[in-house]
C-alpha positions in Angstrom: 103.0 -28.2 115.7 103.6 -30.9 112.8 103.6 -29.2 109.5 104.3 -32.1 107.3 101.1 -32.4 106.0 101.2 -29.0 104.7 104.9 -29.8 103.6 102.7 -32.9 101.4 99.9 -30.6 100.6 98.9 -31.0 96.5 97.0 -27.8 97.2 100.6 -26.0 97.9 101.5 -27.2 94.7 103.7 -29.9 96.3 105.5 -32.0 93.8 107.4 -35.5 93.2 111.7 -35.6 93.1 114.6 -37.9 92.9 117.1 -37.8 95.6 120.4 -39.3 94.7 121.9 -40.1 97.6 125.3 -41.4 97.7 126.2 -44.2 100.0 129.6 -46.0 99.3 132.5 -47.8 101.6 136.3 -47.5 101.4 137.9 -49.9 99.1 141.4 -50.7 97.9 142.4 -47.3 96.6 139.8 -45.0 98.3 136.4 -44.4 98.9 133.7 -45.3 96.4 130.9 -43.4 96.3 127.7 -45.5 94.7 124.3 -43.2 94.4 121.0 -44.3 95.1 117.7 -43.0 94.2 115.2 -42.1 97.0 111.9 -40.9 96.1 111.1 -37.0 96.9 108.2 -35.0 97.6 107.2 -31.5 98.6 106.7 -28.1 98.0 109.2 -26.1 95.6 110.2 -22.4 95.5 112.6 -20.2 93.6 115.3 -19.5 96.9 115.3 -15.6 98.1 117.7 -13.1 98.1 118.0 -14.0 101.8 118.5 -17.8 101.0 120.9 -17.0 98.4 123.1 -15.4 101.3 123.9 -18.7 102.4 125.4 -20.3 99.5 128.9 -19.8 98.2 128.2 -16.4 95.5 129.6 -18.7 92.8 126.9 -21.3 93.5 124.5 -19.1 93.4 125.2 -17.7 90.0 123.7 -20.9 88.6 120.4 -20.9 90.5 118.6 -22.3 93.2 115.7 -23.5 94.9 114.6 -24.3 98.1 113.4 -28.0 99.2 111.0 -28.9 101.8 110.1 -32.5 102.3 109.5 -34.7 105.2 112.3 -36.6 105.3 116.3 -35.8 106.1 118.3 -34.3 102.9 122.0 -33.9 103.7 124.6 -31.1 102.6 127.8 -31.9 101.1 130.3 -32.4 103.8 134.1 -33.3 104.0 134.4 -36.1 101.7 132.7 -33.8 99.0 129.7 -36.1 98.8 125.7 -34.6 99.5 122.4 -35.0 97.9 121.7 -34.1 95.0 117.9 -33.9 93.6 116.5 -34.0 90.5 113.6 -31.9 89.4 112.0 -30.9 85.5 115.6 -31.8 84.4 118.1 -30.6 86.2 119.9 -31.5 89.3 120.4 -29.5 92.1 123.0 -30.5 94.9 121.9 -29.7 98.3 124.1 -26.7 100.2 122.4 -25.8 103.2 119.6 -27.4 105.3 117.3 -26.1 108.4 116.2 -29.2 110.5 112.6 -28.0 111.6 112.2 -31.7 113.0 110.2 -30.0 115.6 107.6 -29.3 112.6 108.0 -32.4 110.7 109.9 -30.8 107.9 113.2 -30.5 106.5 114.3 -27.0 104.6 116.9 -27.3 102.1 118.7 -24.6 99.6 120.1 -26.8 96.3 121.7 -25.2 93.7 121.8 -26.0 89.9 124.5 -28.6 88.9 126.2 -26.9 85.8 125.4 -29.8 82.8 128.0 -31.8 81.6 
């Protein structure tokens, strides 16, 4: 069963994003780490007390919301780099995700990027 379309669905309140995505190469000195903007969209909620389980506690202290969309969103791995996505003004970098590729969705947990 393919629930993208309901992932899509205006009538669940499913909205527009920005993914930054960071793409880069190694360079004289390191890595460089360039971001890129990839248009978002799906349906938004407030992450549950169960959700909240899998993020580091001092994460979670900030907030977070859960993602689904369409499309692949990745976590932050060894090199400290992951997506980060910006919705109604704040960013939210991407800590967890669920593959449902078998339903045609992605599930991610981001939490709220303290502001600079």
């Amino acid at each position: 069963m393919n629930l993208s379309a309901v992932v899509n669905s205006p009538r669940l309140n499913a909205q527009a994003y920005t993914i930054q995505r960071s793409t880069g190469s190694f360079v004289l000195g390191g890595y460089q780490s360039v971001p890129t903007p990839v248009p978002g969209f799906g349906v938004i909620s407030v992450a549950s007390a169960k959700e909240l389980q899998q993020t580091p506690e001092g994460d979670s202290s900030l907030g977070a919301m859960v993602f689904r969309n369409s499309q692949p969103l990745y976590t932050t791995n060894t090199t400290g780099i992951s997506d980060v996505i910006e919705w109604q003004g704040d960013a939210y970098r991407i800590q967890n995700v669920a593959p449902w590729v078998d339903y045609g969705y992605f599930k991610a947990i981001g939490v709220r990027m303290a502001r600079a």
